[in-house]
C-alpha atoms as a printed R data frame, in Angstrom:
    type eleno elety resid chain resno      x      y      z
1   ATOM     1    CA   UNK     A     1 70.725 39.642 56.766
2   ATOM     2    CA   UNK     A     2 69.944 36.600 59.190
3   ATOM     3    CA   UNK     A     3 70.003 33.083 58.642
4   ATOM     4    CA   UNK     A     4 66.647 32.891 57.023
5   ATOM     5    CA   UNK     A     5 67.444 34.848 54.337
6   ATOM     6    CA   UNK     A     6 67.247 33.647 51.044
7   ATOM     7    CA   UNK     A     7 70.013 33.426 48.505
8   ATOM     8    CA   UNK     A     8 69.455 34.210 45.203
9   ATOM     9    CA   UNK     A     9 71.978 32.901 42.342
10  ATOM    10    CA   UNK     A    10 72.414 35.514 39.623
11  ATOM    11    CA   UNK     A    11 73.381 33.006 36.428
12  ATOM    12    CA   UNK     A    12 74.934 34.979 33.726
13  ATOM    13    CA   UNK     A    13 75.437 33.075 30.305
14  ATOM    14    CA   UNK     A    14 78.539 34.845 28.122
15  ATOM    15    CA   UNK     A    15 79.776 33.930 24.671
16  ATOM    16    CA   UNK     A    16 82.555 36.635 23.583
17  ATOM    17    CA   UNK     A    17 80.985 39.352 25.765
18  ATOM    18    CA   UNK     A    18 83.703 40.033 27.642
19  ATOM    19    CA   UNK     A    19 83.408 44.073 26.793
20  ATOM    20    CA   UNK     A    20 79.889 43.946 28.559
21  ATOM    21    CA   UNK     A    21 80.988 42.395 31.619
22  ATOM    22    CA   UNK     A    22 82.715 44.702 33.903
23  ATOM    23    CA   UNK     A    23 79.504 46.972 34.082
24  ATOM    24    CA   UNK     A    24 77.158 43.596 34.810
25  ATOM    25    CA   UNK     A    25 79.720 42.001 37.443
26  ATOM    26    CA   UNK     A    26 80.316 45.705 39.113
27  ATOM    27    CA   UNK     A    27 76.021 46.387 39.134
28  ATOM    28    CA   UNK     A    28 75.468 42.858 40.983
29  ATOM    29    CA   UNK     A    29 78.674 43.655 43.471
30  ATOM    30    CA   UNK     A    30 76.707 46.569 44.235
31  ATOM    31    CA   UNK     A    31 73.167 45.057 45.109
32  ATOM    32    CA   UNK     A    32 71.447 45.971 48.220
33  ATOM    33    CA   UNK     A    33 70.881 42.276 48.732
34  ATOM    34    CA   UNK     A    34 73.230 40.711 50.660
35  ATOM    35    CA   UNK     A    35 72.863 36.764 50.207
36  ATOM    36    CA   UNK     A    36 73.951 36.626 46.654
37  ATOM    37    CA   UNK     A    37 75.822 33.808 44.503
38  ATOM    38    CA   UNK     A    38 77.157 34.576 41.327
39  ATOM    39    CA   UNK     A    39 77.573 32.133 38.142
40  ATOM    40    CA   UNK     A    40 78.849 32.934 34.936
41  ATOM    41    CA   UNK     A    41 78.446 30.187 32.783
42  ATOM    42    CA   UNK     A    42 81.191 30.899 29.132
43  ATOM    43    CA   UNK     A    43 80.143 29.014 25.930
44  ATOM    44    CA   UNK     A    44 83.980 28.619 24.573
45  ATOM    45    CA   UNK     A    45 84.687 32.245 24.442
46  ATOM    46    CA   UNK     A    46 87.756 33.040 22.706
47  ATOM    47    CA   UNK     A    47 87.635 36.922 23.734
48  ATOM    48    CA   UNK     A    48 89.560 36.282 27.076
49  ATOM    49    CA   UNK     A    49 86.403 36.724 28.870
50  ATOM    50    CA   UNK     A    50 87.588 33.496 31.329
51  ATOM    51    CA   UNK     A    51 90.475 35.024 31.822
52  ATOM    52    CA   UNK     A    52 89.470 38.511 32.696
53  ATOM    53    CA   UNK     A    53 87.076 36.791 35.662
54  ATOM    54    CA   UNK     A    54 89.213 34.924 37.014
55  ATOM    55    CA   UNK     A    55 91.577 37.791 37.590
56  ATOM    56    CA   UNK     A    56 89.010 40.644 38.204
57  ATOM    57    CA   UNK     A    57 86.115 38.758 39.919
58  ATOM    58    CA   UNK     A    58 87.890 35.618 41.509
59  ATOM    59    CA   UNK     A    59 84.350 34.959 43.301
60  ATOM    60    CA   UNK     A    60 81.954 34.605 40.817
61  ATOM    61    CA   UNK     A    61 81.580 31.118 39.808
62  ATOM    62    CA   UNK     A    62 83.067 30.264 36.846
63  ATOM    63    CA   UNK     A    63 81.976 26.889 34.112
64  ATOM    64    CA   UNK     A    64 83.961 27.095 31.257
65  ATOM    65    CA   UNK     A    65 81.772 25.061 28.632
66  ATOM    66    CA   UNK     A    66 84.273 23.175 25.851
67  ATOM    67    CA   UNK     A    67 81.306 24.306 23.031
68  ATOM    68    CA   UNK     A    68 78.927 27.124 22.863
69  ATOM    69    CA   UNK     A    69 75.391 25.290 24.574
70  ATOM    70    CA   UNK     A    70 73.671 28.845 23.569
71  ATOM    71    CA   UNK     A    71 71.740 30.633 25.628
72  ATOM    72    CA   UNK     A    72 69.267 27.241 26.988
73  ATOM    73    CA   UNK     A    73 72.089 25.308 27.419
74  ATOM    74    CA   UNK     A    74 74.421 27.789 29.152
75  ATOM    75    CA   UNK     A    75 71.320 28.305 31.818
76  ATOM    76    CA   UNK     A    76 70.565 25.022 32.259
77  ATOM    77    CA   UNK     A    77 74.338 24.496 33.227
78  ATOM    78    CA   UNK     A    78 74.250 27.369 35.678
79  ATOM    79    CA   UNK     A    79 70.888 26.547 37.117
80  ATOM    80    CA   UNK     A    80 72.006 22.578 38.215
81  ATOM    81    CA   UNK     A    81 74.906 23.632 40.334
82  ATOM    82    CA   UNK     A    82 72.739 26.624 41.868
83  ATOM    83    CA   UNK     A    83 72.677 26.589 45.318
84  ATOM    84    CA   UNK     A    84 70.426 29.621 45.788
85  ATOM    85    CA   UNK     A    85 65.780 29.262 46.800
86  ATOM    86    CA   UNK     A    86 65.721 31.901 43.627
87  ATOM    87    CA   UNK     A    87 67.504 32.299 40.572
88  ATOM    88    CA   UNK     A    88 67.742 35.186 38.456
89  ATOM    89    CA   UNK     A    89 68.615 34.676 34.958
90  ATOM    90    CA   UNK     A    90 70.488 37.993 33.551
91  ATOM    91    CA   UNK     A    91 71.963 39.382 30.284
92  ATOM    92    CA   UNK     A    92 75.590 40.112 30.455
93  ATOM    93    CA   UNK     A    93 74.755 43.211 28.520
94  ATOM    94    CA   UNK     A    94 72.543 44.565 31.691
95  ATOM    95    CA   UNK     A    95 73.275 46.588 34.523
96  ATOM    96    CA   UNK     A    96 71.082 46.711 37.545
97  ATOM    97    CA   UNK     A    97 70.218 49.467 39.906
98  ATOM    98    CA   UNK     A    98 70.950 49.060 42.888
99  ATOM    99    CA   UNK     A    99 67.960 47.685 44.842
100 ATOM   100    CA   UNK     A   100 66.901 45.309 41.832
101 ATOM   101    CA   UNK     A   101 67.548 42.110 42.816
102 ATOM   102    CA   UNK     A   102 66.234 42.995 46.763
103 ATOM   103    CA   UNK     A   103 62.991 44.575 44.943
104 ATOM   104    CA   UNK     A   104 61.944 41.669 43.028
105 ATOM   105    CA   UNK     A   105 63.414 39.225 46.308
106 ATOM   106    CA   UNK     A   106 60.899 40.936 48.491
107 ATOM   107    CA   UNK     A   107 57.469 40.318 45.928
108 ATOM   108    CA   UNK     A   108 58.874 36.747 45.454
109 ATOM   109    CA   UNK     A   109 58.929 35.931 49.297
110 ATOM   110    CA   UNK     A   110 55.307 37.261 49.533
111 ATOM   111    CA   UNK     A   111 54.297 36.234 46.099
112 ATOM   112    CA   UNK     A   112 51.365 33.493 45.630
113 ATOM   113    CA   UNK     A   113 52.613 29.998 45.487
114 ATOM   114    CA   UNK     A   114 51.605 30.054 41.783
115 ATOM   115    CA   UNK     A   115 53.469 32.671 40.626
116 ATOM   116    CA   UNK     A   116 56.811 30.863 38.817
117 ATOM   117    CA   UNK     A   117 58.557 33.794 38.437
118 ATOM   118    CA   UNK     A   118 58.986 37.997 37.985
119 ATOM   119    CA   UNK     A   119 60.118 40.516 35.788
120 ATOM   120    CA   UNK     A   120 61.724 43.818 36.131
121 ATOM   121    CA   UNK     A   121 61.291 46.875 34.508
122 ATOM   122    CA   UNK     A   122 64.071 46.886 31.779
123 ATOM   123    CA   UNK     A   123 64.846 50.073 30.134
124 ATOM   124    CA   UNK     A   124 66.985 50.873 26.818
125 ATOM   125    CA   UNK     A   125 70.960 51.610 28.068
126 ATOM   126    CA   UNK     A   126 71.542 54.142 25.119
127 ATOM   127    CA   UNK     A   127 68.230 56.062 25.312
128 ATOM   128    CA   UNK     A   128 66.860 55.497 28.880
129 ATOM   129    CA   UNK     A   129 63.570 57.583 29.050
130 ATOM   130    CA   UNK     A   130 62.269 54.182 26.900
131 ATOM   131    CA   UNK     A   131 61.158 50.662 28.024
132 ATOM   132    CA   UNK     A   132 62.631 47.947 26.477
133 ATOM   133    CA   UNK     A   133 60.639 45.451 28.105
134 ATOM   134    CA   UNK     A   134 57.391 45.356 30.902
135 ATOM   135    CA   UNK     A   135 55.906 42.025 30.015
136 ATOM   136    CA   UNK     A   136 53.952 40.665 27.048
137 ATOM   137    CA   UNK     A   137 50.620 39.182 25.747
138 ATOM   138    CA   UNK     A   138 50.048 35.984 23.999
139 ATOM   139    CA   UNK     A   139 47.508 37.796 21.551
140 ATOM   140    CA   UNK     A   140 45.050 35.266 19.474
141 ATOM   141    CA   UNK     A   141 46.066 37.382 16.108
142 ATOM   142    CA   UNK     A   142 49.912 38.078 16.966
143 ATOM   143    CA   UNK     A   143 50.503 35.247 19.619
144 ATOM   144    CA   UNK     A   144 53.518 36.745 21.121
145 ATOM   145    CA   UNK     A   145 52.852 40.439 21.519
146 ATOM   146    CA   UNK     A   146 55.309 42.491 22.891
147 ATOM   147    CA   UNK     A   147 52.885 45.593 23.360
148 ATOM   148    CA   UNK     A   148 55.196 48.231 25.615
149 ATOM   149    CA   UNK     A   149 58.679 48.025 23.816
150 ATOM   150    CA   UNK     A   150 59.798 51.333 23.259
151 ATOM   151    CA   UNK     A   151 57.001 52.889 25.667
152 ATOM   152    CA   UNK     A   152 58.138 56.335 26.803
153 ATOM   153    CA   UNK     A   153 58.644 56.043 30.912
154 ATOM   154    CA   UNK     A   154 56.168 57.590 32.945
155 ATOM   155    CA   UNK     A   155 54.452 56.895 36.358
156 ATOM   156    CA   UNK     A   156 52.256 54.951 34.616
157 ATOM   157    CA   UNK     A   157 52.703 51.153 36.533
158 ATOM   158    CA   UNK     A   158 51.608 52.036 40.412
159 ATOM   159    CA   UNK     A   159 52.379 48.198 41.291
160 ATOM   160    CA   UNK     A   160 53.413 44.888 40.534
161 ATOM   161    CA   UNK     A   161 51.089 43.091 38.098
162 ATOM   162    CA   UNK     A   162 50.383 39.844 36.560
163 ATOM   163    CA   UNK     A   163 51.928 39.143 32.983
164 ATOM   164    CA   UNK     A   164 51.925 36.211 30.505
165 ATOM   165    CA   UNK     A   165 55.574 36.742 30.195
166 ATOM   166    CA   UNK     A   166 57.956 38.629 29.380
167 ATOM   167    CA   UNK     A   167 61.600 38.624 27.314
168 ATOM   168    CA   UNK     A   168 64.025 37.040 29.317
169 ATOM   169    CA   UNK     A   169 66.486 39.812 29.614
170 ATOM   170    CA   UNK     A   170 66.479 39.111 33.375
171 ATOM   171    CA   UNK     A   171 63.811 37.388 35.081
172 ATOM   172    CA   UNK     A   172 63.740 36.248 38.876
173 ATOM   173    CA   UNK     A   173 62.871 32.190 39.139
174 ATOM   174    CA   UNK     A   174 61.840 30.020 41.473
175 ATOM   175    CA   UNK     A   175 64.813 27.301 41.227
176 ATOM   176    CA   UNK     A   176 62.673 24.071 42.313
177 ATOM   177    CA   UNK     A   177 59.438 25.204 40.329
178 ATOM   178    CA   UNK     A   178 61.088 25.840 36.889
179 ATOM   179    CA   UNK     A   179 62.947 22.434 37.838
180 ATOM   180    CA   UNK     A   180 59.666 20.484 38.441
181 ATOM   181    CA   UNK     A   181 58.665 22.396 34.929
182 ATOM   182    CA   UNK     A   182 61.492 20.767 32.801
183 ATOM   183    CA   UNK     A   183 64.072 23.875 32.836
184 ATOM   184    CA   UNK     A   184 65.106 25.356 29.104
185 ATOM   185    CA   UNK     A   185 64.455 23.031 26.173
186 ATOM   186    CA   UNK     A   186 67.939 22.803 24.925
187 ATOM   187    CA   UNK     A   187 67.134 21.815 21.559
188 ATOM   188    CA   UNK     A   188 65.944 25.665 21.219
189 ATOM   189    CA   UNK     A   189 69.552 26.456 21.797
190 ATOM   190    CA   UNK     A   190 68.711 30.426 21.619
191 ATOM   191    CA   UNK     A   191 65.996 32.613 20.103
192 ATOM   192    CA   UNK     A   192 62.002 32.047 21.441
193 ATOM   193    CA   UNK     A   193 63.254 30.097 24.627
194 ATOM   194    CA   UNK     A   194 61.096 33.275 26.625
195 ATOM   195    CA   UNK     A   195 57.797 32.086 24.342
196 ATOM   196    CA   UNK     A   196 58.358 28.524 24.956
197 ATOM   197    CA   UNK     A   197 58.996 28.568 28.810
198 ATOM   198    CA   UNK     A   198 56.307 31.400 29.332
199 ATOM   199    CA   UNK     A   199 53.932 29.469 27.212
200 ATOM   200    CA   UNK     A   200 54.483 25.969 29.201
201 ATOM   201    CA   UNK     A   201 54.539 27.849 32.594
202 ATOM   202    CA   UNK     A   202 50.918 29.480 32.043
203 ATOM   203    CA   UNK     A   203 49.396 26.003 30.796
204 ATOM   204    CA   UNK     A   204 50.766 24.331 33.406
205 ATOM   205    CA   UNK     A   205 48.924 26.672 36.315
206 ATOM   206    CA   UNK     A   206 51.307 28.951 36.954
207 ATOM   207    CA   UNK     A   207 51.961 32.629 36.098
208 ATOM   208    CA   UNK     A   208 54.367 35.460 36.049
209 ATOM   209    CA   UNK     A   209 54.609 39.000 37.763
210 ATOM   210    CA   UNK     A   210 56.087 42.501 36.141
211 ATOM   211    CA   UNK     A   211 57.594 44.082 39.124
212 ATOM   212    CA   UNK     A   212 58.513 47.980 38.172
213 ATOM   213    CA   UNK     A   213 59.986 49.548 41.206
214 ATOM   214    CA   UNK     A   214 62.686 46.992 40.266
215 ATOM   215    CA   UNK     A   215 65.222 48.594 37.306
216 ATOM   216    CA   UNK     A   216 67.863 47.444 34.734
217 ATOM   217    CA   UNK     A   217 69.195 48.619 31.500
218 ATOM   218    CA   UNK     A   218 69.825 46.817 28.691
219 ATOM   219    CA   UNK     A   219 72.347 47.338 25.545
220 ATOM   220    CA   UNK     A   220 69.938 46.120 22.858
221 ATOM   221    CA   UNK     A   221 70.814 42.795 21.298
222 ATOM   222    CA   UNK     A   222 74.164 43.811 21.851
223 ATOM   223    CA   UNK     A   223 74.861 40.204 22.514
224 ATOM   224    CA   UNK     A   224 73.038 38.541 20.157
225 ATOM   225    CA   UNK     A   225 74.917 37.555 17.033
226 ATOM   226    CA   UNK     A   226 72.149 39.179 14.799
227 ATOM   227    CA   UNK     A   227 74.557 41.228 12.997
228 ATOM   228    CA   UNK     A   228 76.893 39.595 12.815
229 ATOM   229    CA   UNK     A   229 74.899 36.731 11.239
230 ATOM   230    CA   UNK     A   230 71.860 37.487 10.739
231 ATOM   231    CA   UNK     A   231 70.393 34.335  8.289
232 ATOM   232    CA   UNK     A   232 71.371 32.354 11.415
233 ATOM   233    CA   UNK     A   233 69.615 34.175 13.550
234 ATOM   234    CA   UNK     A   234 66.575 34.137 10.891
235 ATOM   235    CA   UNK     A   235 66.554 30.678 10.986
236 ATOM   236    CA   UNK     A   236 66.958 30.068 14.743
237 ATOM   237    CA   UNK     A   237 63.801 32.028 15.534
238 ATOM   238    CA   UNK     A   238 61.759 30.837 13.297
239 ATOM   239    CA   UNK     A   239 62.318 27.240 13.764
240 ATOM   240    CA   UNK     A   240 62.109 27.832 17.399
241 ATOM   241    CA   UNK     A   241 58.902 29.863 16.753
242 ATOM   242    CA   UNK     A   242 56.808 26.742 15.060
243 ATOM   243    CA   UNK     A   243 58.653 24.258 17.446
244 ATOM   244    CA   UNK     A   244 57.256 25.946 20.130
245 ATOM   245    CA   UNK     A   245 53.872 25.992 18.801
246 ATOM   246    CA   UNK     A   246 53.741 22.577 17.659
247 ATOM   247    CA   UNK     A   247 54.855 21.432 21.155
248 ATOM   248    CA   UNK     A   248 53.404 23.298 23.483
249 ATOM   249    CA   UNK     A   249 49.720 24.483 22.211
250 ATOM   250    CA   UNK     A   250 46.672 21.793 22.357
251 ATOM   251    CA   UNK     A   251 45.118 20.713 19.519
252 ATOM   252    CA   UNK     A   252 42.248 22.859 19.596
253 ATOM   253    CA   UNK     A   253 44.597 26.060 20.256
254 ATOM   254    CA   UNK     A   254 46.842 24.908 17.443
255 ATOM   255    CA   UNK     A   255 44.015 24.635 14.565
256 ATOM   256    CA   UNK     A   256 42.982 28.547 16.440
257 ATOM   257    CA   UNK     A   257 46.338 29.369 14.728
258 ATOM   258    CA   UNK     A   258 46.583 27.738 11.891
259 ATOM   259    CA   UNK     A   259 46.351 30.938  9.300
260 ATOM   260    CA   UNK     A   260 48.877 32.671 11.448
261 ATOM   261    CA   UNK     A   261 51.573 29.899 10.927
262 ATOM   262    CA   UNK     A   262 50.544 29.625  7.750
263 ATOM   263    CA   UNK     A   263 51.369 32.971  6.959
264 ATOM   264    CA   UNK     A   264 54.516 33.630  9.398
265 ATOM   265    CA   UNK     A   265 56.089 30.838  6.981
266 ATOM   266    CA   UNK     A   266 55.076 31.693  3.960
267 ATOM   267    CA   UNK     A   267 54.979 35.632  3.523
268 ATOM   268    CA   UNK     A   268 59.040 35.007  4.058
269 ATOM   269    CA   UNK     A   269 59.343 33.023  1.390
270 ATOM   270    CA   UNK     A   270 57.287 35.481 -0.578
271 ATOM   271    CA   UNK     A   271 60.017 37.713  0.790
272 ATOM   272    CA   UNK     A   272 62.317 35.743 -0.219
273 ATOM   273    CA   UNK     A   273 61.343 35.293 -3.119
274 ATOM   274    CA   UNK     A   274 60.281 39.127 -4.232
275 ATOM   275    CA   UNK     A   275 63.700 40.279 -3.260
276 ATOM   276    CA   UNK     A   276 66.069 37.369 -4.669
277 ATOM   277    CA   UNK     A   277 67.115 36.423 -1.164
278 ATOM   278    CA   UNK     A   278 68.002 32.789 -2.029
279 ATOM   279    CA   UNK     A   279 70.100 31.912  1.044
280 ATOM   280    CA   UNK     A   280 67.062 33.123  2.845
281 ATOM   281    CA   UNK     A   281 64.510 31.063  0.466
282 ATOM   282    CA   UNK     A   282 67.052 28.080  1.566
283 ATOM   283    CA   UNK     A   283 67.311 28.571  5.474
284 ATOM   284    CA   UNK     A   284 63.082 28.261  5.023
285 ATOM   285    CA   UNK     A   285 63.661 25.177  3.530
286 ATOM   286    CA   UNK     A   286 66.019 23.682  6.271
287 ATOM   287    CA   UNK     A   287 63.633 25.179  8.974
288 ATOM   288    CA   UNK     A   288 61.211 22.809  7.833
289 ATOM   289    CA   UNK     A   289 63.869 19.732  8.084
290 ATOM   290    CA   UNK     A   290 65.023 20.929 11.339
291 ATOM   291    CA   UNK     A   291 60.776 20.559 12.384
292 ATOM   292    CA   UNK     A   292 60.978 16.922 10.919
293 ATOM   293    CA   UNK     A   293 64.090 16.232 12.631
294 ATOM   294    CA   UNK     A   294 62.772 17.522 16.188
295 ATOM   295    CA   UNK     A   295 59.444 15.133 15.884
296 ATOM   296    CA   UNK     A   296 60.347 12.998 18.776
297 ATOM   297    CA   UNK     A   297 61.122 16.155 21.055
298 ATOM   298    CA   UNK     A   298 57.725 17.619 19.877
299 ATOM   299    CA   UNK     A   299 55.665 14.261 20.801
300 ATOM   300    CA   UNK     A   300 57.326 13.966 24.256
301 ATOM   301    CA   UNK     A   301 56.908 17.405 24.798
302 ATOM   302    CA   UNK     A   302 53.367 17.164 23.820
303 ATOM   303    CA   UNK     A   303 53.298 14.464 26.046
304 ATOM   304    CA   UNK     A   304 54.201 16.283 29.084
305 ATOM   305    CA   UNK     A   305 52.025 19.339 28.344
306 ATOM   306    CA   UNK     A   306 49.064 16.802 28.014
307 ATOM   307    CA   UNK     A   307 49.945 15.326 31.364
308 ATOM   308    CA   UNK     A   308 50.949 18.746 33.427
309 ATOM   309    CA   UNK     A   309 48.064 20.920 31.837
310 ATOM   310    CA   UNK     A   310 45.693 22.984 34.055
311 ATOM   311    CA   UNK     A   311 44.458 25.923 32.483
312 ATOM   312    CA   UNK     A   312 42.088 25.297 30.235
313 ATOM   313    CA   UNK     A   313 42.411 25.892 26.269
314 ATOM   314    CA   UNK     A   314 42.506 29.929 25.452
315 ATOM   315    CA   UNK     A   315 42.261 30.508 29.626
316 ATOM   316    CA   UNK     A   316 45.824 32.668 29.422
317 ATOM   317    CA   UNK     A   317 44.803 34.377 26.268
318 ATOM   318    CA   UNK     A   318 44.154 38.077 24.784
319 ATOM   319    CA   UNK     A   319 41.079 38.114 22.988
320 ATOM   320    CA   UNK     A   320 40.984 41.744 22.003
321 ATOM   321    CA   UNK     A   321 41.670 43.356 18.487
322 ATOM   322    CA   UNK     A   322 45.138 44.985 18.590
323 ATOM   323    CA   UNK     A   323 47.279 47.516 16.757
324 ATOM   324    CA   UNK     A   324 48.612 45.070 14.147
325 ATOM   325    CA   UNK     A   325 52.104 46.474 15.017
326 ATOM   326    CA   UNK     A   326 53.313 48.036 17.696
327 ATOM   327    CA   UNK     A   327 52.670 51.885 18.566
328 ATOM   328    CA   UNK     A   328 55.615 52.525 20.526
329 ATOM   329    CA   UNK     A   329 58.486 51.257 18.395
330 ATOM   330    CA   UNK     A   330 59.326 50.932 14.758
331 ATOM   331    CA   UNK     A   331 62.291 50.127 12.848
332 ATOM   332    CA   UNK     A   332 64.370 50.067 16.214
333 ATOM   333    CA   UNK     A   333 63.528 53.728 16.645
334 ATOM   334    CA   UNK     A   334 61.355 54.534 18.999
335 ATOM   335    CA   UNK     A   335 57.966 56.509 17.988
336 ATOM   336    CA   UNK     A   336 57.015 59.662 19.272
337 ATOM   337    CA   UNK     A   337 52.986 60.641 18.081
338 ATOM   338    CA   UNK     A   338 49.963 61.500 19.997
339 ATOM   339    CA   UNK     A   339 48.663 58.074 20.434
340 ATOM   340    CA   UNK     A   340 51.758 56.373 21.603
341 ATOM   341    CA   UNK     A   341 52.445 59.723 24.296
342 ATOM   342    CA   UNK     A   342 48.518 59.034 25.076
343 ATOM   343    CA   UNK     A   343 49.042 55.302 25.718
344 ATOM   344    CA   UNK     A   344 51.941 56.028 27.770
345 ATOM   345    CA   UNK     A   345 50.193 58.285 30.266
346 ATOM   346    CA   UNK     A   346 47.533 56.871 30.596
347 ATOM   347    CA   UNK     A   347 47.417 53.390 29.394
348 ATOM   348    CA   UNK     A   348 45.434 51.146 26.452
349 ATOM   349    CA   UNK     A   349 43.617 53.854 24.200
350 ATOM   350    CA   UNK     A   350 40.481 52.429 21.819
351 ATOM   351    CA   UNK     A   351 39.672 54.010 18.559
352 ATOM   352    CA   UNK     A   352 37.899 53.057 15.823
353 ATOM   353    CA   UNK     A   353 38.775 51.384 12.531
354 ATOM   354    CA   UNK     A   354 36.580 49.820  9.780
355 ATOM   355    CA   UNK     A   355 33.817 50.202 12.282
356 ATOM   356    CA   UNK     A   356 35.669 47.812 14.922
357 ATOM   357    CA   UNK     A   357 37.140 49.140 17.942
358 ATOM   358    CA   UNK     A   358 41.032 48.361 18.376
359 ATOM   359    CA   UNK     A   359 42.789 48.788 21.447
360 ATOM   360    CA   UNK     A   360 46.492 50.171 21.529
């Protein structure tokens, strides 16, 4: 590598994941890349994960936050004492092939000025032949549609291609850009911080890549603390979800999706409801305070979006009718039938329903 090389900063947020990290840290060391910074920011981890990298990787960078800042927060850390032209944002439940980080390196440094950021291809750890994420759609009946999750792996993307977004189980940044963009809204402290950064990114003239020659796996939401509270983690992304929304769409895009927030609220309180789940009925209820109490963040954000817009109203979005769920994955199982298999060899597949073509 020669003095013009540039250095990428690999930020890696951990809250009590100190069981994932060995096979993360060991998959960077082992990166074809050469001009490489590492930063692991800890949200108050009581596991010993500070600890075990100081003793076991003594040169990764180490902030040891005094509370957890989430997943936003813990980035936002990382990214301001970043040193590197790129930064890639990773899981600490990933580990990279090899090449990754030189793969998506190489598109960025030949990359249009307008592209913010790419993806890799991210595959499922404990069942590999399946894609856990290749980029997304912001649908105008689903919004956020996540369209290839559990797509069977194939030879089916030849090249790099352009994406709304994508989750941000690792994703390759320019550092100044997504500075100049306003970074992770740490109000969103985890959960829908992908949507709302995606979503921003596009209005504001920019765009993102999928890159699939370069590879990761992932342990699915294996640190996420779904499980092990899960009415948290209900309320988190749904707030999030309408925060986003309200801050980030124009006025003419938010009235477009009016019946679809109406509904995203209200069918889980039917839920709710139906099933007796009155802790659940009552995190609805605080999801709506938590809106009212985020009013100023949504009017300056609204603010900023009105000031930094360039595409147009609907110019980023999917237009066409779509499986109302997706064909590849159910359940967290991934689906194995004759139109998922076709889909996956050979790409989107229309048929015919209620006279109306749909597209897979």
């Amino acid at each position: 590598m020669d003095s013009n090389t540039p250095l990428v900063s690999v930020i890696v947020v951990n809250f009590n994941g100190k069981h994932h990290l060995r096979e993360c840290f060991d998959s960077i060391g082992s990166q074809t890349w050469g001009a490489i910074e590492t930063i692991c920011v800890d949200n108050a981890s009581s596991d010993g994960s500070c600890e075990f990298i100081r003793r076991q990787y003594p040169d990764v960078r180490l902030i040891e936050n005094s509370s957890n800042k989430g997943f936003c927060g813990g980035n936002n850390d990382g990214i301001r004492i970043a040193n590197g032209e790129y930064i890639f944002l990773l899981n600490n439940d990933t580990v990279l092939e090899r090449d990754c980080i030189e793969t998506l390196v190489r598109f960025m440094m030949d990359a249009p000025s307008e592209c913010i950021g790419a993806f890799p291809m991210v595959y499922f750890y404990y069942a590999p032949m399946f894609i856990n994420s290749a980029g997304v759609m912001w649908n105008y009946q689903s919004l956020w549609r996540d369209f290839r999750i559990g797509l069977v792996r194939t030879g089916y993307f030849k090249g790099p291609q352009k994406v709304f977004g994508a989750m941000f189980i690792a994703v390759m940044l320019r550092r100044q850009t997504f500075q100049e963009i306003g970074l992770f809204d740490q109000a969103m402290f985890t959960y829908g911080e992908d949507f709302d950064v995606c979503y921003r990114a596009n209005a504001m003239g920019y765009c993102f890549y999928l890159v699939p020659d370069a590879r990761l796996s992932h342990k699915f939401r294996a640190s996420s603390n779904e499980k092990a509270d899960p009415l948290w983690s209900y309320y988190l992304y749904l707030r999030n979800y309408l925060y986003m929304l309200l801050k980030n769409l124009s006025l003419k895009e938010l009235w477009s999706v009016r019946g679809y927030i109406h509904e995203l609220y209200f069918s889980n309180i039917r839920w709710a409801y139906q099933n007796r789940e009155w802790k659940r009925l009552w995190v609805a209820v605080k999801v709506v305070i938590g809106l009212i109490r985020r009013i100023k963040d949504i009017i300056k954000w609204r603010a900023v979006m009105a000031q930094r817009r360039k595409a147009q109203d609907f110019a980023f979005w999917d237009f066409e009718r779509r499986e109302p769920h997706n064909i590849f994955y159910y359940c967290n199982h991934p689906v194995l039938s004759e139109l998922s298999l076709k889909t996956s060899l050979y790409g989107s597949q229309e048929y015919v329903i209620d006279n109306q073509i749909v597209k897979t």
